[in-house]
C-alpha positions as semicolon CSV with decimal commas, in nm:
position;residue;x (nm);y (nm);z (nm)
1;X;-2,164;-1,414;-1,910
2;X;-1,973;-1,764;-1,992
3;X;-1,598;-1,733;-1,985
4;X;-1,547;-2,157;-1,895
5;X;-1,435;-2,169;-2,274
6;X;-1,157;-1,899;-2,177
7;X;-1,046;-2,102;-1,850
8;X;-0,860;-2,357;-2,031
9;X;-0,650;-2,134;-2,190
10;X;-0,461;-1,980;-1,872
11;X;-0,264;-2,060;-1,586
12;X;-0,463;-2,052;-1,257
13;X;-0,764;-2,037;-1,398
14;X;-0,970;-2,027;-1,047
15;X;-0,854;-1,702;-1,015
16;X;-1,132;-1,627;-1,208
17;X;-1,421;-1,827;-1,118
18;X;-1,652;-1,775;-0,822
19;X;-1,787;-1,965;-0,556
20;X;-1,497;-1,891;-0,240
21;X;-1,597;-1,950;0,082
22;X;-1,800;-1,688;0,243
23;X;-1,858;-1,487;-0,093
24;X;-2,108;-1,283;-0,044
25;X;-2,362;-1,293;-0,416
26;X;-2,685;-1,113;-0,374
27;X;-2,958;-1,111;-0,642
28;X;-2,882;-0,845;-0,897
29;X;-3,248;-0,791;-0,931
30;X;-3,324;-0,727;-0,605
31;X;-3,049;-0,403;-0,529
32;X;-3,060;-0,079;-0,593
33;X;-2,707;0,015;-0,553
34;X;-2,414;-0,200;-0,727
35;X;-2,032;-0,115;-0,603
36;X;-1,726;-0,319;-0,836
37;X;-1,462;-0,260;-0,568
38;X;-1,140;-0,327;-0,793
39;X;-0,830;-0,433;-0,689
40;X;-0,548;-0,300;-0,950
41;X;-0,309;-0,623;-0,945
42;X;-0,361;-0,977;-1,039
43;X;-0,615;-1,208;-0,795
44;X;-0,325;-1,357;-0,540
45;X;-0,220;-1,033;-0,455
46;X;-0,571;-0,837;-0,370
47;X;-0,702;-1,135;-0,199
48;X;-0,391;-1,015;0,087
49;X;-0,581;-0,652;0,098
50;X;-0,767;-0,555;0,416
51;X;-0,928;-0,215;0,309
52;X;-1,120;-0,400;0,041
53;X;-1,206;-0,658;0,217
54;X;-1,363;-0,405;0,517
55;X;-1,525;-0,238;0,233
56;X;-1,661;-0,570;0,126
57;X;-1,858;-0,626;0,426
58;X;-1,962;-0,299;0,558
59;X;-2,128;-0,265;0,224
60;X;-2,306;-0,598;0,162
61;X;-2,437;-0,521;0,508
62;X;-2,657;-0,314;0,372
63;X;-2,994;-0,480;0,239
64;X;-2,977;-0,306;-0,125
65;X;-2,627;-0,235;-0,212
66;X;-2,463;-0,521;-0,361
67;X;-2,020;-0,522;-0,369
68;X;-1,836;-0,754;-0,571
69;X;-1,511;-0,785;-0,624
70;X;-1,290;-0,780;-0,958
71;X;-0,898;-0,817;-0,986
72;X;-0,649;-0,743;-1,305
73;X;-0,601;-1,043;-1,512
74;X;-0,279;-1,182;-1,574
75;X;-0,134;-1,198;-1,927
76;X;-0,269;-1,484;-2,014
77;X;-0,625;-1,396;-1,957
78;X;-0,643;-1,042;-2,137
79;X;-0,498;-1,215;-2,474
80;X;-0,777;-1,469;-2,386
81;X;-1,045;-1,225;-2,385
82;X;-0,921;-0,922;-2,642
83;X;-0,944;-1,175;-2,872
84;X;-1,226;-1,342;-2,751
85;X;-1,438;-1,021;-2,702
86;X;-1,514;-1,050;-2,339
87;X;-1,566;-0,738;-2,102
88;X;-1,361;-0,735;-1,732
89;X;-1,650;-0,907;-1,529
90;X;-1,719;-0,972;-1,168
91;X;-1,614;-1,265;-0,976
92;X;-1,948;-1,315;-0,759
93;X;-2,172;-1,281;-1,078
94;X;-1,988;-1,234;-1,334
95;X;-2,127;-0,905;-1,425
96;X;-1,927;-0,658;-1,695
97;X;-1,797;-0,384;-1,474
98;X;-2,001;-0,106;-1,732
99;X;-2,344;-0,245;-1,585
100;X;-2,208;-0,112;-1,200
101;X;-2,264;0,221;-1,081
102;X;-1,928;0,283;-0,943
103;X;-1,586;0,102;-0,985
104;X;-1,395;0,200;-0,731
105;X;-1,024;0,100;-0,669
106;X;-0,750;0,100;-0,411
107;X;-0,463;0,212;-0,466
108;X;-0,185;0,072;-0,255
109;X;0,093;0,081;-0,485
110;X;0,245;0,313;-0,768
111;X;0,332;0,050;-1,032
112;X;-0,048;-0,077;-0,994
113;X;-0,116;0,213;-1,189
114;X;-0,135;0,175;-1,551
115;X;-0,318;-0,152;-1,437
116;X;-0,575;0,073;-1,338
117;X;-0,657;0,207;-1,724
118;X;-0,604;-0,127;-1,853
119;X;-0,866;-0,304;-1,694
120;X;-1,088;0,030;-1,761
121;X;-1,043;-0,039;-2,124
122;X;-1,099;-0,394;-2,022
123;X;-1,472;-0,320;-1,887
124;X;-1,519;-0,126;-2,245
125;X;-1,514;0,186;-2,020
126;X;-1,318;0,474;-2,168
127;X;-0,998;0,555;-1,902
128;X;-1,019;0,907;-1,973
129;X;-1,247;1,037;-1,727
130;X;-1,373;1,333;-1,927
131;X;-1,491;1,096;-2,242
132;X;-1,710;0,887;-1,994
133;X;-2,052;1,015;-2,027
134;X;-2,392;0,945;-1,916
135;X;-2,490;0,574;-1,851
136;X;-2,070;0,512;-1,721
137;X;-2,001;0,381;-1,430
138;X;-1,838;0,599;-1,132
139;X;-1,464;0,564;-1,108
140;X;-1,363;0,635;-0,728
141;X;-1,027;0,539;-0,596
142;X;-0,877;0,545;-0,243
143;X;-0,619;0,387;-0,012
144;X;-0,271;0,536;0,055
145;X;-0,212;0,651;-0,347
146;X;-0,519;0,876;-0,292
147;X;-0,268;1,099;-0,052
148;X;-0,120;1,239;-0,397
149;X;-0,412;1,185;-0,661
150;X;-0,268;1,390;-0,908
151;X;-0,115;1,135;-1,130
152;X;-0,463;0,905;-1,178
153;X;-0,667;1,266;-1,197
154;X;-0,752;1,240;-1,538
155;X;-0,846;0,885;-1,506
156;X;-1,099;0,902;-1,151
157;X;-1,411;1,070;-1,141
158;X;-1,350;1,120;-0,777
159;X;-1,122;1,030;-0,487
160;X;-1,199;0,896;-0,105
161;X;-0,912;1,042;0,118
162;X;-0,812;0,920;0,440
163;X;-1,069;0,662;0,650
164;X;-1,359;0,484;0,416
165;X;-1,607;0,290;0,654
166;X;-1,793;0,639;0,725
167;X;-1,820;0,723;0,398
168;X;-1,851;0,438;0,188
169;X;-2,198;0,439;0,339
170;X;-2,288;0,759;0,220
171;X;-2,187;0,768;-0,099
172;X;-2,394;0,428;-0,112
173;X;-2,661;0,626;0,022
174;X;-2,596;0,972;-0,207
175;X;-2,593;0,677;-0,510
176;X;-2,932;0,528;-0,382
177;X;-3,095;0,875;-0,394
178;X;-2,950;1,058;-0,696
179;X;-3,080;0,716;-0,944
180;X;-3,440;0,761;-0,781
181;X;-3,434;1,131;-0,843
182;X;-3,268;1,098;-1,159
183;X;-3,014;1,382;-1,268
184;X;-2,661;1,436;-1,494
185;X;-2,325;1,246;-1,395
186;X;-2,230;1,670;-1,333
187;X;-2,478;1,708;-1,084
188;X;-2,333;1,344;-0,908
189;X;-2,001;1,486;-0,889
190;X;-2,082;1,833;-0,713
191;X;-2,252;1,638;-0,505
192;X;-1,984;1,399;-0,421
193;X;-1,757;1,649;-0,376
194;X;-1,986;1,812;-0,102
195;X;-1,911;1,512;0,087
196;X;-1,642;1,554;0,366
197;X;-1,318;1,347;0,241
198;X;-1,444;1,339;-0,126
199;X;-1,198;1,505;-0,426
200;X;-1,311;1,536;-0,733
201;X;-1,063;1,658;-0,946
202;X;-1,229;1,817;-1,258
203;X;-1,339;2,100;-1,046
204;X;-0,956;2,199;-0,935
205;X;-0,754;2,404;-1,221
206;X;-0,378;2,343;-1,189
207;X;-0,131;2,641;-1,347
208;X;0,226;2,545;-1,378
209;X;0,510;2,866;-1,407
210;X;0,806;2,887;-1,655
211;X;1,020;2,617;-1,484
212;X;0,772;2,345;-1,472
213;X;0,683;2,391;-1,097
214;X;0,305;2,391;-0,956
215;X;0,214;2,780;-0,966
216;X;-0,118;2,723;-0,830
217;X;-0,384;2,522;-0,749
218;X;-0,799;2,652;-0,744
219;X;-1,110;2,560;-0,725
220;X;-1,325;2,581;-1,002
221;X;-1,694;2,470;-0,885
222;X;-1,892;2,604;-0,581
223;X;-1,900;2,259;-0,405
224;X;-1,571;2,229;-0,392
225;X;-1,328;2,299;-0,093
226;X;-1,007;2,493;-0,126
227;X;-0,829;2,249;0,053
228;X;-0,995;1,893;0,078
229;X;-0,965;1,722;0,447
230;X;-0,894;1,354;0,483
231;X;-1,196;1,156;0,680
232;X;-1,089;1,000;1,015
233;X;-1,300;0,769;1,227
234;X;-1,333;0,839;1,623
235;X;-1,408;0,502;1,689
236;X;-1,329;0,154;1,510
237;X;-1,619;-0,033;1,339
238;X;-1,648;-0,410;1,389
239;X;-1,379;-0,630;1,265
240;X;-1,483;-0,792;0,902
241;X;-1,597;-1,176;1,026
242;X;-1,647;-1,359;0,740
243;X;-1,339;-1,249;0,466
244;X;-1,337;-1,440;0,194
245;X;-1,100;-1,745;0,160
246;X;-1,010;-1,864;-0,177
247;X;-0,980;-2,166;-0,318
248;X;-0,593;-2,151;-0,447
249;X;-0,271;-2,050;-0,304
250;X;-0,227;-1,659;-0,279
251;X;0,010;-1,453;-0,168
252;X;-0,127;-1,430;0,184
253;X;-0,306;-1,671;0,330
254;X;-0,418;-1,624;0,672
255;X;-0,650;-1,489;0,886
256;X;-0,645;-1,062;0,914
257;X;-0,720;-0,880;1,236
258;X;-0,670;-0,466;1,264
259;X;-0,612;-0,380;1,642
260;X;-0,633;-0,058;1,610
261;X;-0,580;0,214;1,325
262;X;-0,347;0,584;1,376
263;X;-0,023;0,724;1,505
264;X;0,052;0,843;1,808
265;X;0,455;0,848;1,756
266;X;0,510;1,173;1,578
267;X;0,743;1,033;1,340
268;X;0,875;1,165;1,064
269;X;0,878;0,856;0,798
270;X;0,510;0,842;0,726
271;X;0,167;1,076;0,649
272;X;0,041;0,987;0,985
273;X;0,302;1,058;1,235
274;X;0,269;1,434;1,249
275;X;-0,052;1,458;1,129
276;X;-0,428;1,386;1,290
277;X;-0,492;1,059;1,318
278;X;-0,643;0,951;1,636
279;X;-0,487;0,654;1,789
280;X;-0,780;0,410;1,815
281;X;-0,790;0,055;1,966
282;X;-1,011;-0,212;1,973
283;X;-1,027;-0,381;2,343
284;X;-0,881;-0,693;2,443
285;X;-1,169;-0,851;2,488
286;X;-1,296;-0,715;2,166
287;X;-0,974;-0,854;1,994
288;X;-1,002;-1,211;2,147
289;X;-1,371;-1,244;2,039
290;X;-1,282;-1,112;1,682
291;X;-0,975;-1,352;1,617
292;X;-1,232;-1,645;1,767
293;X;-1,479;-1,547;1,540
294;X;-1,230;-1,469;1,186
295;X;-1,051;-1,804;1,257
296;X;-1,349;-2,034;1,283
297;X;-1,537;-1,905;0,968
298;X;-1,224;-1,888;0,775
299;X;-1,071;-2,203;0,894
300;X;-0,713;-2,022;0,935
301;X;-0,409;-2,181;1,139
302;X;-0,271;-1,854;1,148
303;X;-0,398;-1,486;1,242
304;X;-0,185;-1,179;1,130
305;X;-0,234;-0,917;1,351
306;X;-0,209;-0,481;1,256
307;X;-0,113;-0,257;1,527
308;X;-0,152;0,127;1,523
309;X;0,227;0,320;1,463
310;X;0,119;0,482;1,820
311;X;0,099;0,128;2,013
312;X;0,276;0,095;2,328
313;X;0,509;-0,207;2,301
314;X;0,397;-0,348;2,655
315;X;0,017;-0,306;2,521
316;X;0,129;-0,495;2,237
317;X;0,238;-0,802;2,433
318;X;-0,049;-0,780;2,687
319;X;-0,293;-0,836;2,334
320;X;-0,011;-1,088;2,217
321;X;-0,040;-1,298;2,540
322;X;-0,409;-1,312;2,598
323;X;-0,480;-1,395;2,192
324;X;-0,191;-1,717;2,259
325;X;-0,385;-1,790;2,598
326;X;-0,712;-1,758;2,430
327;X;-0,587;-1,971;2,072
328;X;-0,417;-2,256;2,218
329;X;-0,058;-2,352;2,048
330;X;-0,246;-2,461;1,725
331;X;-0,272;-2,088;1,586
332;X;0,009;-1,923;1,459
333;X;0,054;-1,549;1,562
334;X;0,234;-1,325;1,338
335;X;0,259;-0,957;1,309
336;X;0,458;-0,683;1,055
337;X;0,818;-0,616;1,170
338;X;0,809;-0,444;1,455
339;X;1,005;-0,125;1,593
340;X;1,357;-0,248;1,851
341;X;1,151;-0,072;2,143
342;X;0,827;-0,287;2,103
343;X;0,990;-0,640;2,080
344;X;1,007;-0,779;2,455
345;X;1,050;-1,107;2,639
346;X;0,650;-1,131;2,662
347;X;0,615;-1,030;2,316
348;X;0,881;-1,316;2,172
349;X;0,720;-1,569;2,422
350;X;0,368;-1,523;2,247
351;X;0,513;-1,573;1,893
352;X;0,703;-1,864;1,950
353;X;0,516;-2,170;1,825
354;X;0,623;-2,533;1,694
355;X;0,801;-2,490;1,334
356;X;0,844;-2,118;1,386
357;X;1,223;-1,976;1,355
358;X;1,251;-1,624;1,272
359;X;1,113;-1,352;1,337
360;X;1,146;-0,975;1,190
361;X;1,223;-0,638;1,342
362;X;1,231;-0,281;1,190
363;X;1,547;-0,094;1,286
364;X;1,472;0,203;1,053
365;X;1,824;0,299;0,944
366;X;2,183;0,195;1,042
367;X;2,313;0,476;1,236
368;X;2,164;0,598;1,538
369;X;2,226;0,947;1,391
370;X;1,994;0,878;1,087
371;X;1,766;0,629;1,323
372;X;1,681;0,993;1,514
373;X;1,657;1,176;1,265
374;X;1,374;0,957;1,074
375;X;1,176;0,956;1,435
376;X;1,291;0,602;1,537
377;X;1,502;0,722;1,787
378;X;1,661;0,357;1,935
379;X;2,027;0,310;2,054
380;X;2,209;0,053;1,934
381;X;2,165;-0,136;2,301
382;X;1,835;-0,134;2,210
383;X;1,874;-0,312;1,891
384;X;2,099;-0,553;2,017
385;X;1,896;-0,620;2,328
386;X;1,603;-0,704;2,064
387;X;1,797;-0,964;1,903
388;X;1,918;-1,086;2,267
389;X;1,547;-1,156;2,332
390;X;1,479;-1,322;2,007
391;X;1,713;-1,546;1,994
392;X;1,662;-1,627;2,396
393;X;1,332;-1,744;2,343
394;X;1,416;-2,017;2,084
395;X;1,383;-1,766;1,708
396;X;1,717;-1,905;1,541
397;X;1,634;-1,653;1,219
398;X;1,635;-1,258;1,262
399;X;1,520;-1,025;0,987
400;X;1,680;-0,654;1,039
401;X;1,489;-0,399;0,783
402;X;1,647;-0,107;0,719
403;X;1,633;0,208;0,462
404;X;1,885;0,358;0,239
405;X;1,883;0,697;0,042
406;X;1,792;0,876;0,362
407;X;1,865;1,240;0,338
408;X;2,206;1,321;0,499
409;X;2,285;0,942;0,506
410;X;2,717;0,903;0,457
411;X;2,923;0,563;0,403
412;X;2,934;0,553;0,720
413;X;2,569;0,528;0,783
414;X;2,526;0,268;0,587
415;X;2,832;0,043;0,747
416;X;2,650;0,057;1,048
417;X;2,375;-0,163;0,877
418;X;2,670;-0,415;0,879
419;X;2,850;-0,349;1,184
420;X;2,535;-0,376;1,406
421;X;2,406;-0,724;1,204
422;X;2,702;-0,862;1,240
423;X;2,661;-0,801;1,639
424;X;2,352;-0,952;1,615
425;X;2,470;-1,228;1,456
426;X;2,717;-1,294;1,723
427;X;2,449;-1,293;1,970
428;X;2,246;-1,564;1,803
429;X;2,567;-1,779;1,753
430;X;2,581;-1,779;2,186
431;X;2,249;-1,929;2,185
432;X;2,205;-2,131;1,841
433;X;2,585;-2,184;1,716
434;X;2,602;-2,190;1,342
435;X;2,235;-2,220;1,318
436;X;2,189;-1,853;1,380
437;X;2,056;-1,626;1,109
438;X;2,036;-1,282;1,025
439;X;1,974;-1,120;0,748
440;X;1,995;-0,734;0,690
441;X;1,688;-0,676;0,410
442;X;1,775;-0,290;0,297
443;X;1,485;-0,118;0,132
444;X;1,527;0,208;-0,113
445;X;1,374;0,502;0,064
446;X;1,114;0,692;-0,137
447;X;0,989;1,045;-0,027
448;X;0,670;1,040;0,050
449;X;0,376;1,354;0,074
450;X;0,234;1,477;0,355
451;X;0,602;1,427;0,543
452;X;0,865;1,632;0,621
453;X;1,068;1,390;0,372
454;X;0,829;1,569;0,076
455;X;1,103;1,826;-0,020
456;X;1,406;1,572;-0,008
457;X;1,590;1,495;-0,314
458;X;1,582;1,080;-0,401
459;X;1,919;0,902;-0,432
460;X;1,915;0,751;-0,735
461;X;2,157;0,389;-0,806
462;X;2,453;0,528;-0,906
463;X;2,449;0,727;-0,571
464;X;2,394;0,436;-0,382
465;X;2,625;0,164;-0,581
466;X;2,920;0,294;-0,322
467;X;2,746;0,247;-0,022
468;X;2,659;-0,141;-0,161
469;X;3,012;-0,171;-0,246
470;X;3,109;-0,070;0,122
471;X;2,816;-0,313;0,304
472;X;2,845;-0,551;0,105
473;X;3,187;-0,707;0,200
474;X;3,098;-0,638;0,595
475;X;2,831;-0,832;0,564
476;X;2,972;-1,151;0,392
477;X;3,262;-1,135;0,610
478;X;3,016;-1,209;0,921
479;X;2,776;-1,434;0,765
480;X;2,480;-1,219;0,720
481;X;2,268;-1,201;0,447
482;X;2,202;-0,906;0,262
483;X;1,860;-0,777;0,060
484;X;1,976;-0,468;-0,165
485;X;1,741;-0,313;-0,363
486;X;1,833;-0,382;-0,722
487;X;2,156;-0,485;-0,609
488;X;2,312;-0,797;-0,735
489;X;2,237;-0,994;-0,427
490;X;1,868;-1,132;-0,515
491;X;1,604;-1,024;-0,299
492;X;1,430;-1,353;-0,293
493;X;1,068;-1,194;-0,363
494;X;0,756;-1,333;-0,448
495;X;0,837;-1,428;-0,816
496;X;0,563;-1,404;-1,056
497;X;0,425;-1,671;-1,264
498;X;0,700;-1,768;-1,462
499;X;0,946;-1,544;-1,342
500;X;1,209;-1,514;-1,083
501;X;1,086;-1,200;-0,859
502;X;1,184;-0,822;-0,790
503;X;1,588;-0,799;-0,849
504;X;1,846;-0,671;-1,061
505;X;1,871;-0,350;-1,241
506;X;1,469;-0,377;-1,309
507;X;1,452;-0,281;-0,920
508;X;1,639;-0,022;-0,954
509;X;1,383;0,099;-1,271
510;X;1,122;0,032;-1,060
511;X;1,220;0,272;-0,746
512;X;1,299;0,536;-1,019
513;X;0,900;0,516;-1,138
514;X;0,796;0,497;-0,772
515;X;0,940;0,767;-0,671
516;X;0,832;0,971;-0,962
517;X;0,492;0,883;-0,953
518;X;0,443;0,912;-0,565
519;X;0,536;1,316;-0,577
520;X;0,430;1,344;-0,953
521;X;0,192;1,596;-1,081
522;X;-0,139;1,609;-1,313
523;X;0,083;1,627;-1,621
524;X;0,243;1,229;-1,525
525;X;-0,118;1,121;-1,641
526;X;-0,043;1,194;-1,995
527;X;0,282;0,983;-1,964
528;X;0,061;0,700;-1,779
529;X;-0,189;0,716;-2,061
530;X;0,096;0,696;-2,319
531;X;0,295;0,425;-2,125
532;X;-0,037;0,235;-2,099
533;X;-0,099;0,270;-2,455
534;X;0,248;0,123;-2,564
535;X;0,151;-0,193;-2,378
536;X;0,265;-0,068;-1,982
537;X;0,101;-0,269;-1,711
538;X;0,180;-0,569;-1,440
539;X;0,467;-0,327;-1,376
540;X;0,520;-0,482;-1,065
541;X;0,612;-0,793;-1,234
542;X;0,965;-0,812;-1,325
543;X;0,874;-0,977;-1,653
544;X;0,650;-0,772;-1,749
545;X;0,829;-0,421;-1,682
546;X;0,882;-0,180;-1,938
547;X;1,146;0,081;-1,821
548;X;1,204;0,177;-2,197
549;X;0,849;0,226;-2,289
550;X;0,817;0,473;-1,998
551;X;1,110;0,644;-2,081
552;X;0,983;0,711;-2,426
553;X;0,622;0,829;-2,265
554;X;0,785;1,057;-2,059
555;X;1,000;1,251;-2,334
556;X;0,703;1,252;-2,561
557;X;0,544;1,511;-2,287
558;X;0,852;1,682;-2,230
559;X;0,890;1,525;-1,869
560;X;1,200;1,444;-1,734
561;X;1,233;1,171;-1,394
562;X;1,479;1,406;-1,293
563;X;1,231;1,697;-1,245
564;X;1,008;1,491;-0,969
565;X;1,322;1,278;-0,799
566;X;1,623;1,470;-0,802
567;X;1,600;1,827;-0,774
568;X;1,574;2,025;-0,487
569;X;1,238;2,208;-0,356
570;X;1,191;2,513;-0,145
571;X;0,924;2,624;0,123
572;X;0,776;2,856;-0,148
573;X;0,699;2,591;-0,397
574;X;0,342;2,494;-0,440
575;X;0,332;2,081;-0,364
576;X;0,092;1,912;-0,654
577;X;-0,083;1,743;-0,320
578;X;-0,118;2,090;-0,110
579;X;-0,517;2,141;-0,171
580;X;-0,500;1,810;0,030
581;X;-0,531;1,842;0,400
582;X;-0,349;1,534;0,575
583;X;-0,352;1,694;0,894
584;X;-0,022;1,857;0,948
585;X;0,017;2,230;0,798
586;X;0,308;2,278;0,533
587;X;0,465;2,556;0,780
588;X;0,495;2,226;1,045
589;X;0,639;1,978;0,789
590;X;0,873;2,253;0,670
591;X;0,996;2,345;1,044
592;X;1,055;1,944;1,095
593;X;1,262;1,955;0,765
594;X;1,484;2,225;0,885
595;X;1,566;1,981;1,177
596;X;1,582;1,693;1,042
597;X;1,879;1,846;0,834
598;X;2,003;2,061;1,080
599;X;2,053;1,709;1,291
């Protein structure tokens, strides 16, 4: 289908074309199976996401399945074609996503998720899952949002928990043999949901009691499991070789390399750390030949590397060292910010390059109290002796990340954010004068499912505005920089096209909906649809958010924010997400609760 007429008409309008290096387009003729794997925010973000991009190749490795990728348009480009008439298509052949057999999207982020309906509406696809009949497409969805999939349950035919290589396969091969044998979209589903790692949410009945609260949770179909257990690998498949590179700026653009995938820390700040996930990793000789192999057909100057949570720091720098022996000064090496323990003098060596200043560390929280307490257990030595190495080694910039609206967290938790920067700061002025930099970015903690944190109560702005008011002059007065979340200080995010990023009281909106959505229940997808419907979506976007329109959604189904972020729950409560198995047992998370606030 033409859309060159559309082109001129938008900003950036090769985020729509084809053609990108190492694309893969297959003849549509010539498959039998045809995956959309949909990305539910605008090109130069989803071009940065590695789970689609494994998808990409495991399943174009296989002779008749074709995947191709689509992305939501920006603004610009839905007036463009609403009022031009023309369906969400493909970018390797331009296909309209209604002629796939399955769309399936990952969800990485809550405010991604009216997105998700719009570009179903897009494609000319009803979002309502039960008004898609025979002859629709399959609408999957997976990546960390599938840990709750309660929200998006009216929207997705069915859900892919936990690890995807494994079973994208099958369900290309379940696809392959249900259109030969022919059969009802029913029969599909029961025997998706047969699949280990597979929800399908039709077949669950949810029953709510007299105060709003989950009563219960039940199967409804004969296929389906009471409880449904995330897939995990027990070994790492091949590293993708050939990702493709686009042709404009995006947000991220380098080369991608996974090193290994679980958790071996038992922490208490994230689904993995208590639950099972195998800590896997690839070999160093394995990693060397990858990052060889990714750079050259991608043409990459620098390689961003993912550890596991469960990594041992001196492991870390051994794979650091050889990749920096193996790569030559030319490549850049760059990694997430890393815990205080894992940063060493082998480590900072490695990452040192020409034109490289700063580098990023994640301290957790500011106290040690709260830094224990969240499973990040590191003195403030420890931090300090981090920044001692960084700056040693030549880094003139250090990032500290920390969290605020911990449970139990005091003014006096959060001055230590300030009190231990500024010591950092000090440090760096030894070796670098007034050249040294560091700046304390402070994200908004969010309870998450499948954590101890599940039950906590979320500190809303006007609890936190005191804390601000108390960092906020400790941290001017020794020259560090300070991120707040929605605070008044910008947070100098990625802004998007014509707008000036992530700040103000908008951020502090945004958190709100995050935190609503992340622990919300099967009734938030009649507030989705409705916020949707009033014109909800690039909610991400600070231009384009709509805190008003949600608020109206919301009391239209008699749902208050309140009720999922600020209450508090008890052991005997039924969790929207507990007929998903993450690993760890609610009697586990609940004992690690009591301790956490027991200290």
């Amino acid at each position: 289908m033409d859309i060159e007429l559309l082109l001129s008409k938008v900003i950036r309008p090769a985020r729509y074309t084809d053609g990108e290096w190492n694309a893969v387009v297959k003849d549509w003729d010539q498959v039998r199976v045809r995956f959309a794997l949909a990305y539910p925010d605008i090109y130069d973000v989803g071009m940065g996401n590695l789970g689609l991009m494994v998808l990409y190749a495991i399943l174009n490795a296989i002779p008749d399945v074709a995947a191709e990728r689509v992305y939501a348009p920006w603004a610009d480009m839905e007036e463009a074609m609403r009022e031009a008439g023309v369906p969400l298509l493909s970018l390797e052949t331009r296909r309209p996503l209604s002629e796939f057999d399955l769309i399936g999207f990952t969800l990485t982020y809550e405010l991604t998720y009216t997105n998700v309906l719009n570009m179903l509406d897009l494609a000319g696809l009803p979002p309502l899952a039960e008004e898609r009949g025979e002859g629709c497409p399959l609408v999957m969805a997976a990546g960390p949002g599938a840990l709750n999939p309660e929200p998006l349950s009216s929207f997705i035919d069915a859900f892919l928990l936990g690890d995807g290589e494994e079973a994208a396969v099958e369900i290309a091969d379940l696809l392959r043999d249900w259109k030969a044998q022919g059969g009802g979209r029913e029969g599909l589903l029961g025997r998706l949901a047969a699949l280990p790692g597979v929800y399908v949410p039709r077949f669950y009945r949810v029953a709510y009691g007299p105060e709003g609260a989950v009563e219960s949770i039940t199967p409804t179909d004969a296929a389906a499991p009471a409880r449904v257990a995330l897939r995990t690998l027990a070994q790492l498949p091949p590293c993708p070789a050939r990702p493709v590179v686009p042709y404009i700026s995006v947000a991220q653009e380098r080369a991608v390399l996974e090193i290994g995938r679980g958790c071996g820390d038992g922490c208490r700040r994230c689904p993995g750390g208590l639950g099972r996930r195998p800590l896997l990793m690839r070999s160093e000789a394995e990693i060397v030949a990858a990052a060889r192999e990714i750079l050259a057909n991608t043409g990459y100057r620098e390689l961003y590397l993912i550890p596991p949570c469960g990594i041992d720091g001196l492991r870390l720098g051994e794979i650091v060292a050889a990749l920096r022996r193996e790569l030559g000064e030319e490549i850049t090496l760059s990694l997430p910010p890393l815990p205080v323990d894992w940063f060493s003098d082998r480590l900072a060596q490695a990452l040192l390059t020409r034109g490289r200043t700063g580098v990023a560390l994640n301290v957790g929280a500011g106290s040690e109290r709260l830094r224990s307490l969240m499973g990040m257990p590191a003195a403030e030595e420890e931090v300090l002796r981090a920044a001692e190495v960084a700056y040693s080694h030549g880094f003139t910039a250090l990032r500290l990340d920390f969290m605020v609206g911990l449970p139990t967290e005091g003014l006096d938790d959060v001055k230590a954010i300030g009190l231990v920067s500024a010591k950092a700061r000090e440090i760096g002025r030894r070796y670098h004068g007034a050249r040294a930099r560091v700046r304390a970015n402070v994200q908004r903690f969010v309870p998450r499912p499948h954590t101890p944190f599940q039950w906590a109560r979320w500190e809303g702005a006007e609890e936190l505005a005191p804390r601000y008011a108390a960092l906020r002059p400790l941290c001017r007065r020794a020259g560090v920089e300070l991120a707040w979340p929605g605070g008044a200080i910008p947070l100098r995010g990625s802004p998007g096209p014509g707008g000036t990023g992530r700040t103000g009281r908008t951020g502090d909106e945004q958190s709100l909906l995050m935190a609503m959505i992340a622990r919300g229940d099967r009734r938030l997808g009649a507030a989705i649809y409705r916020a949707w419907r009033r014109g909800c979506r690039l909610e991400s976007w600070r231009e384009y958010y709509r805190w008003d329109l949600w608020l109206e959604a919301l009391a239209e189904e008699n749902l208050a924010p309140a009720f999922y972020t600020q209450r508090d729950r008890g052991p005997d409560e039924v969790l929207p997400w507990a007929h998903i198995d993450a690993g760890a047992d609610t009697a586990s998370l609940w004992e690690e609760w009591q301790r956490m606030l027991q200290g």
